[in-house]
C-alpha positions as CSV (number, residue, x, y, z in Angstrom):
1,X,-23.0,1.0,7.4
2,X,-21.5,1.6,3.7
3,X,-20.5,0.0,0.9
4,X,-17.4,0.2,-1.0
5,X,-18.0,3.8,-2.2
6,X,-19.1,5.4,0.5
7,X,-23.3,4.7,0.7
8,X,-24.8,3.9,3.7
9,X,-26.1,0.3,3.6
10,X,-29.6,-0.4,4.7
11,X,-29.1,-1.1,8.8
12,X,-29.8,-4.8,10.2
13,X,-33.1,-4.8,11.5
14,X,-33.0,-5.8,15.2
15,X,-33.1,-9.4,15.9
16,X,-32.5,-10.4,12.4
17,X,-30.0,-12.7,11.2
18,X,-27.9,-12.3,7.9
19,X,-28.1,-15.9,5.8
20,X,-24.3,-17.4,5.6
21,X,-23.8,-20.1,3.3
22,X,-21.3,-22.2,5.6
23,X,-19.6,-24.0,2.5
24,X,-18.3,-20.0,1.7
25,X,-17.2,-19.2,4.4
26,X,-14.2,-16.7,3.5
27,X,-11.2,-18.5,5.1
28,X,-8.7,-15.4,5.6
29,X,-10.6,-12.0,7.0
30,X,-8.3,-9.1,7.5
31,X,-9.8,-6.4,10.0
32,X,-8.4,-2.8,10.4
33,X,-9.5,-2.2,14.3
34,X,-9.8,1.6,13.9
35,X,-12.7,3.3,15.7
36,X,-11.1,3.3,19.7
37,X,-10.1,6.9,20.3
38,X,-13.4,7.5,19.1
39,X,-15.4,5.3,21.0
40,X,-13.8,7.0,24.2
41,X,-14.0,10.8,23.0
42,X,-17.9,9.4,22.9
43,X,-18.2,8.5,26.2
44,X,-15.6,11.2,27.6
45,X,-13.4,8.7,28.5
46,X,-9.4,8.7,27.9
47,X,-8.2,6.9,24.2
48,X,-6.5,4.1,26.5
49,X,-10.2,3.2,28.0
50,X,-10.8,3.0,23.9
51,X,-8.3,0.7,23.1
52,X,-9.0,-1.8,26.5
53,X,-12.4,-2.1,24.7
54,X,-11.0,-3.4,22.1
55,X,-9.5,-5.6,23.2
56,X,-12.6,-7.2,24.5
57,X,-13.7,-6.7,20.8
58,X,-11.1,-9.2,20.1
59,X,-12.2,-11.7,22.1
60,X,-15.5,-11.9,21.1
61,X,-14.7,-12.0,17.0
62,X,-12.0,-14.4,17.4
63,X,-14.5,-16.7,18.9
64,X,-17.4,-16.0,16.3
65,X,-14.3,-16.6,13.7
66,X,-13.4,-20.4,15.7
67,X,-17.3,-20.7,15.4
68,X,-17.9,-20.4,11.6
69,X,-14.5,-22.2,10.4
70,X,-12.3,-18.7,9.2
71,X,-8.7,-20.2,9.1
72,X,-7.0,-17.1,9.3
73,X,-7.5,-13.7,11.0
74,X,-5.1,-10.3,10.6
75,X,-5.5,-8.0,12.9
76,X,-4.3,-4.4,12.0
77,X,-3.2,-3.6,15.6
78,X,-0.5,-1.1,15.2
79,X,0.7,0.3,12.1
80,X,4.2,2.0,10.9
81,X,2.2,5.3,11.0
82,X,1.0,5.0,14.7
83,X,4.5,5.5,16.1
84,X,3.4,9.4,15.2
85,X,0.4,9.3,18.6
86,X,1.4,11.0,21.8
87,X,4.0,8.6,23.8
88,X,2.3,7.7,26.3
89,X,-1.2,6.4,24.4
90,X,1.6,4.4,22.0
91,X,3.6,2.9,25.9
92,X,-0.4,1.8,26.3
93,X,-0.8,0.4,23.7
94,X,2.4,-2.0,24.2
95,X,1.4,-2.3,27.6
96,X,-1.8,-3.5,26.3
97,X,-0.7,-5.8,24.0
98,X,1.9,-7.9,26.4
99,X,-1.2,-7.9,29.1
100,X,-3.7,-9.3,26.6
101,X,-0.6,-12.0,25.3
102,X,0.2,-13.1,29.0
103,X,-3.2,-13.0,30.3
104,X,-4.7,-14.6,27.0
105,X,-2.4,-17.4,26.2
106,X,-3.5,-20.1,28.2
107,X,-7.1,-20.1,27.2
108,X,-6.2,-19.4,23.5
109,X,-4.3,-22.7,23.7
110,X,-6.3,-23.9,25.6
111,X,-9.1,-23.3,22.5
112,X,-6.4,-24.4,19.9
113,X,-5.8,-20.8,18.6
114,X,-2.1,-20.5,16.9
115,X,-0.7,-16.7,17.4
116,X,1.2,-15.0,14.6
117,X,2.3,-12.1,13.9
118,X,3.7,-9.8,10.8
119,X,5.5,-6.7,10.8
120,X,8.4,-5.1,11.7
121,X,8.8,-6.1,15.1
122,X,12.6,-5.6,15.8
123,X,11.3,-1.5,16.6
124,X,9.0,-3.0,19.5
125,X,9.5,-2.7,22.9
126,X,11.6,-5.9,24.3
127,X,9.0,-6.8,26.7
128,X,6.3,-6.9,23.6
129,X,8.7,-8.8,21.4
130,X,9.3,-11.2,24.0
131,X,5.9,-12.1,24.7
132,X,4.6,-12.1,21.0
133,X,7.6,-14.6,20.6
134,X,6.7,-16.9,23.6
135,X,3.2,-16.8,22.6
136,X,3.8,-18.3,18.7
137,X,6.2,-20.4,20.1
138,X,3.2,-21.9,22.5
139,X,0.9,-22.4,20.2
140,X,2.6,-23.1,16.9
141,X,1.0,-26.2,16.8
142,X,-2.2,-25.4,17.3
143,X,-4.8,-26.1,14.2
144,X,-7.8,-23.6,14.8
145,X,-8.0,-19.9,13.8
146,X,-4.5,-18.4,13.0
147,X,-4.5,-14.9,14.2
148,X,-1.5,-12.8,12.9
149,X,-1.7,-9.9,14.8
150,X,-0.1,-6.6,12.3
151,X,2.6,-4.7,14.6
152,X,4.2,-2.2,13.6
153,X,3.4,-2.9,10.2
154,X,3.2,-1.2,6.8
155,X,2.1,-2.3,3.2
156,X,4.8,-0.2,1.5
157,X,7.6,-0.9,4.2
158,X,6.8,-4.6,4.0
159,X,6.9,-4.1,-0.3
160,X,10.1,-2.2,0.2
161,X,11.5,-5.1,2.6
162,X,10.7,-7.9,0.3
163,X,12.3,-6.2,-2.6
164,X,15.9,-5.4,-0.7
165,X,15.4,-9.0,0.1
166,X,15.2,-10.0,-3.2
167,X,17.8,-8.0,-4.7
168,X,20.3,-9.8,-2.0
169,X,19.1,-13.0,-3.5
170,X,19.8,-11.7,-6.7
171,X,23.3,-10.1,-5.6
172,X,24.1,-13.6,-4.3
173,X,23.4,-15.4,-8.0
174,X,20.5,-17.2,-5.9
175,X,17.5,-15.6,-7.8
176,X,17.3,-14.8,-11.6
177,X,14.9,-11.7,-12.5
178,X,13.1,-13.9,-15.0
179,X,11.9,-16.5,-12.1
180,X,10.3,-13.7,-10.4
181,X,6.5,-13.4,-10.6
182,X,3.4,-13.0,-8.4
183,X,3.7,-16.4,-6.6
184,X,7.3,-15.5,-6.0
185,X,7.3,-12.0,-4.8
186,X,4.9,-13.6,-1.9
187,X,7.6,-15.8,-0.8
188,X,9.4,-12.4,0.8
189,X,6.4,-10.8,2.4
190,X,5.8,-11.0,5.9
191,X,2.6,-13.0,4.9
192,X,4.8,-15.3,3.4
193,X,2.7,-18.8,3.4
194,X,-0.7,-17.1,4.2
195,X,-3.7,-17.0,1.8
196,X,-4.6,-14.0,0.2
197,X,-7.2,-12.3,2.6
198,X,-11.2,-12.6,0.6
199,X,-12.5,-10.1,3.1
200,X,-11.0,-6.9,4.5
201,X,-13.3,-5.2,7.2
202,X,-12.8,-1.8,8.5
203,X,-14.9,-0.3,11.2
204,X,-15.6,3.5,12.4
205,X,-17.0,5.2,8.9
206,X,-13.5,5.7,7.7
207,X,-13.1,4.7,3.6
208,X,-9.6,3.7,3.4
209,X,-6.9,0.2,3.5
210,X,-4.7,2.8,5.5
211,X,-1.5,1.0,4.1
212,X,-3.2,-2.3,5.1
213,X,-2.0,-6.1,3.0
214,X,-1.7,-3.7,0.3
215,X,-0.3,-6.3,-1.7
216,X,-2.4,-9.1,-0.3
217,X,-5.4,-7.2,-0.6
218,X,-5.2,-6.4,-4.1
219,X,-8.6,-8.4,-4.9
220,X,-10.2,-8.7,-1.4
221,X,-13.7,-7.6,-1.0
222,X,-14.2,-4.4,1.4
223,X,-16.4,-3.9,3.6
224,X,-16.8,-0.5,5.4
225,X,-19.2,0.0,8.7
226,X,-19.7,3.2,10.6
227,X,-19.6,1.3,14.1
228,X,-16.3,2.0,15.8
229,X,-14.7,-1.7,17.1
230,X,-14.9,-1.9,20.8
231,X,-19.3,-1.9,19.6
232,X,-18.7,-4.0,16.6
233,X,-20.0,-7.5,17.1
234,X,-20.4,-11.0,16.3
235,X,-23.7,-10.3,14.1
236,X,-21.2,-7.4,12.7
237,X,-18.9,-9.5,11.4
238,X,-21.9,-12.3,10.4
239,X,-23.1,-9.6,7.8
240,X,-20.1,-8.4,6.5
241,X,-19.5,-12.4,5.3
242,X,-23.4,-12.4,4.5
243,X,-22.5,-9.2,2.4
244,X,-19.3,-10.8,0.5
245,X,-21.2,-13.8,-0.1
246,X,-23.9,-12.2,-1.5
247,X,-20.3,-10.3,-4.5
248,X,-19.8,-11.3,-8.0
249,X,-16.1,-11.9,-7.4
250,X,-14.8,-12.4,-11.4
251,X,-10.9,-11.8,-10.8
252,X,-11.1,-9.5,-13.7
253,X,-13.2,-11.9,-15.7
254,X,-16.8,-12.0,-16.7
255,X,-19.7,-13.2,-15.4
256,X,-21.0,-17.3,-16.4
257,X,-24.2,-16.9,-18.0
């Protein structure tokens, strides 16, 4: 595992259980679901076998999420850049995605789960749009986790979108420039209405937001782990909270004596 800047952290001892302080629980965690392709190059297995493992990934930390009270979970699942993979690994991936939305739904309800998503999704395939539609629809009044699921989604293109937005408003004499601050700006990203993100996890040893809530993220705490995501797990994500809990998180501030 490693830290911020690159260290390896000390390994969890088998067996062992991080500590978690249940009144801290951090109640939006972003996760950047990278470490697939690599997983399946491991195990000489095609990327798509990579990406099904995922998946099951998925299920297992949206449960652990339901289980220690997270509110909110974004899941980097396809990002602006990823259009750029072979054709058929990104018609897989879409695939994928309406398979695991149609096969999911019900027992996601079912467990009170309310599907988002943010992005550009006009670019998607009609068949993914339509399902990712049907499922928020379905559950929109459900109270438990909120999982927005990142599609075809950048942190500059969503920057750049809410600024053509607001120079509309402006254009239209509905927005003045000096009513524009942080709290504002918000109000035209695609995260419009959801909490800043504490945590940001990324799997698979690579040191990077990768265009990720950049925005958002601006004073989440990182945590960086060499597992690849179809083998990270619940005791995974149980640490990495253990780990932020464990932050001075000052805001720019100093620390209370």
């Amino acid at each position: 595992m490693f830290n911020f800047f690159g260290k390896k952290q000390d390994e969890v001892p088998k067996g062992s259980e991080p500590s978690l302080d249940m009144g801290r629980i951090p109640g939006h965690i972003g996760i950047i679901m990278d470490g697939n392709g690599r997983w399946a190059k491991q195990r000489n297995l095609p990327r798509t076998m990579g990406h099904r493992a995922g998946v099951e990934t998925i299920r297992r930390i949206l449960k652990e999420c339901e289980r220690l009270g997270v509110k909110h979970l974004t899941l980097y699942a396809f990002s602006t850049e990823n259009w750029k993979r072979p054709q058929d690994e990104v018609g897989a991936l879409m695939t994928l995605l309406v398979e695991y939305l149609k096969g999911e739904i019900s027992e996601l309800h079912r467990n009170n789960v309310a599907i988002d998503f943010i992005g550009n999704i006009s670019k998607l395939p009609e068949a993914a749009r339509t399902a990712l539609v049907d499922a928020k629809e379905k559950t929109k009044g459900n109270t438990g986790v909120r999982m927005h699921l990142a599609l075809n989604y950048g942190g500059r293109e969503e920057i750049i979108s809410a600024v053509r937005k607001l120079m509309d408003e402006a254009a239209n004499g509905n927005v003045s420039s000096e009513s524009i601050d942080e709290e504002k700006f918000k109000d035209y990203l695609y995260t419009s209405g959801i909490p800043d993100p504490e945590l940001i996890i990324r799997p698979s040893g690579e040191l990077r937001l990768s265009n990720f809530l950049l925005y958002q993220g601006a004073y989440s705490e990182l945590w960086f782990s060499s597992i690849n995501w179809p083998d990270f797990a619940e005791k995974d994500l149980r640490q990495a909270i253990s780990d932020y809990q464990a932050r001075d998180r000052r805001f720019g501030g100093i620390k209370n004596e």
